[in-house]
N, C-alpha and C positions, 0 to 999 in steps of 0.2 A: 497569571492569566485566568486560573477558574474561579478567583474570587470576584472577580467581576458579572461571573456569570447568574443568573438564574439559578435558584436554588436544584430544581428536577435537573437540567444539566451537569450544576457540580454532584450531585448523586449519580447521575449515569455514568460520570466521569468516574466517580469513586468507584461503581460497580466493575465499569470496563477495568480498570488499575488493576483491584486487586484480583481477579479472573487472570489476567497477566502476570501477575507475581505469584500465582499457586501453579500454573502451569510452568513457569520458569525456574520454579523451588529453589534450592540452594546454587544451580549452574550460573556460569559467568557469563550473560546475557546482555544483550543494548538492543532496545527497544525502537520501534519504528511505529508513529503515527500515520496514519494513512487514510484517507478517502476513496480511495481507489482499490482495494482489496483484490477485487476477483483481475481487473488489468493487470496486476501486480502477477498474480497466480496465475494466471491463462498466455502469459508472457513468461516469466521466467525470467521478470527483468524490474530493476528499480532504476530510476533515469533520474540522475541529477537534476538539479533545480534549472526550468530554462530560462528564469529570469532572476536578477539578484546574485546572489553567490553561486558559483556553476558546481555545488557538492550534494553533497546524500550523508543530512543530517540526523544521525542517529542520538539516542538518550539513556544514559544509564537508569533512567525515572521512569517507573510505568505509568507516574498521575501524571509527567510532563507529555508521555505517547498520549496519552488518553484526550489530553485536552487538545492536541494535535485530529487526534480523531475524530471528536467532534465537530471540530472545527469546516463547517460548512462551507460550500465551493457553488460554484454555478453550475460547474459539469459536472458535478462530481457522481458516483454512482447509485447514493442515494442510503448508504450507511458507510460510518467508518470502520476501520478496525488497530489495532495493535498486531505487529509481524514480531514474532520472538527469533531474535538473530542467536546464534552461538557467537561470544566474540570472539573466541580463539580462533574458530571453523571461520569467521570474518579476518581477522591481523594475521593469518596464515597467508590469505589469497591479497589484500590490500591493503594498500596503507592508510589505517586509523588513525587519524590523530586527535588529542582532547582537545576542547576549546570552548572558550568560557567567554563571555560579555563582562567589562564592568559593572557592579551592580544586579544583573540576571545571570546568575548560572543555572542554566538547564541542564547541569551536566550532561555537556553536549560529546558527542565527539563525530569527526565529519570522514568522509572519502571524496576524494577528489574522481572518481572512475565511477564510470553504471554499474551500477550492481549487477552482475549476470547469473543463472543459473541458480537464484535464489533458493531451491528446495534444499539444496544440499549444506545451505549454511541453515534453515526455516528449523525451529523449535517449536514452534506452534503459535498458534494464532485466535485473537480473542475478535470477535466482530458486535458492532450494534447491533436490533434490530432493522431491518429495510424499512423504507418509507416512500410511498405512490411519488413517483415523480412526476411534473407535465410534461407535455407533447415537446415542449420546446427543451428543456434540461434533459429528456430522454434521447433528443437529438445531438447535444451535445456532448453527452455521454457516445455517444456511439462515435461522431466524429473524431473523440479523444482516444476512444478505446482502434481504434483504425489508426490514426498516428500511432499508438503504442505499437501495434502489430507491424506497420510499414517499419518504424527502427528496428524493430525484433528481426524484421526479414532482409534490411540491408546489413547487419553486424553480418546472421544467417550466411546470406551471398556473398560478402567478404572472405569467407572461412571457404562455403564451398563453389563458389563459384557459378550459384544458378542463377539462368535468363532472367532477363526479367517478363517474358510473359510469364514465367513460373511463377513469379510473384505476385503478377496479376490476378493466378489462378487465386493464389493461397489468401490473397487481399479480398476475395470476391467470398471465399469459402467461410471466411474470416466472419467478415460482416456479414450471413447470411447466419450465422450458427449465433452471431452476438445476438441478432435481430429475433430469431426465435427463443432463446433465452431467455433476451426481456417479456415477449411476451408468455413466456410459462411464467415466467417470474411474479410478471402483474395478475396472470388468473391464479397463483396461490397463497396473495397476499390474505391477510395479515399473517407476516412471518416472527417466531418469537424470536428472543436474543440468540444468535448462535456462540457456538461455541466448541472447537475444535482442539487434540491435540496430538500432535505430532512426535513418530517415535523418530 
């Protein structure tokens, strides 16, 4: 995938990788590309893929997450990032399986089930820098980021059983907290590479 790319890309790609394999050091890790980062973190949840294959495909390759990362969306939130799974803290709770294309191995491996509770399996996390989004991608982001939150809060009400005006509440509280976010987010732009890591 990244030789196709643009030179500055495949260098950002190599930058994000290797950020991911020093934070991951010697542990037994499968990597997640991502677009969505902060939905990812502010949920608590990774959602299978809603079109195509219905899994949550992980990579034992940090340059295969990375190119994942990059990899630009309409909605998406306007940087990627790489999630450092533990896989043991992962094939404890679900089942992983490898899986490989002829001709492309990504050395892939998939789960068939959401991912929940993601902190507790999270080893750390490498992000791009952000990048100004328009009025309309910032809309769309928000849209997506509120589907995440609405499945977050009907798993939620499954478990405990709350109304759904409570959900109303939590959906309005939700989008009100994204919505000022973005904009601190916009007044503190130019943000540089971040870079996080988790004990």
């Amino acid at each position: 995938m990244s030789a196709d790319r643009p030179r500055a890309i495949r260098k950002a790609a190599k930058s994000l990788a290797d950020h991911a394999r020093a934070i991951a050091g010697a542990r037994d890790v499968l990597y997640y590309g991502t677009r969505y980062p902060s939905s990812i973190l502010n949920t608590g949840i990774v959602l299978r893929n809603a079109h195509g294959v219905r899994a949550i495909s992980f990579t034992r390759s940090a340059d295969i997450a990375a190119d994942f990362a990059l990899l630009e969306r309409d909605d998406d939130e306007g940087r990627g990032a790489i999630l450092i799974f533990d896989r043991q803290s992962l094939r404890s709770r679900y089942r992983i399986e490898p899986f490989s294309e002829p001709k492309r191995d990504e050395l892939e491996e998939r789960t068939w089930d959401d991912l929940v509770n993601v902190g507790s399996h999270l080893v750390g996390l490498v992000t791009t820098p952000s990048i100004c989004r328009s009025q309309k991608q910032r809309r769309l982001n928000r849209r997506h980021r509120l589907r995440l939150s609405e499945l977050h809060d009907q798993m939620r009400n499954r478990v405990a059983g709350t109304s759904p005006k409570q959900v109303f509440a939590r959906e309005l509280a939700e989008y009100q907290r994204i919505e000022k976010e973005e904009i601190e987010r916009a007044r503190s732009l130019p943000i540089s590479h971040g870079l996080l890591k988790l004990q």
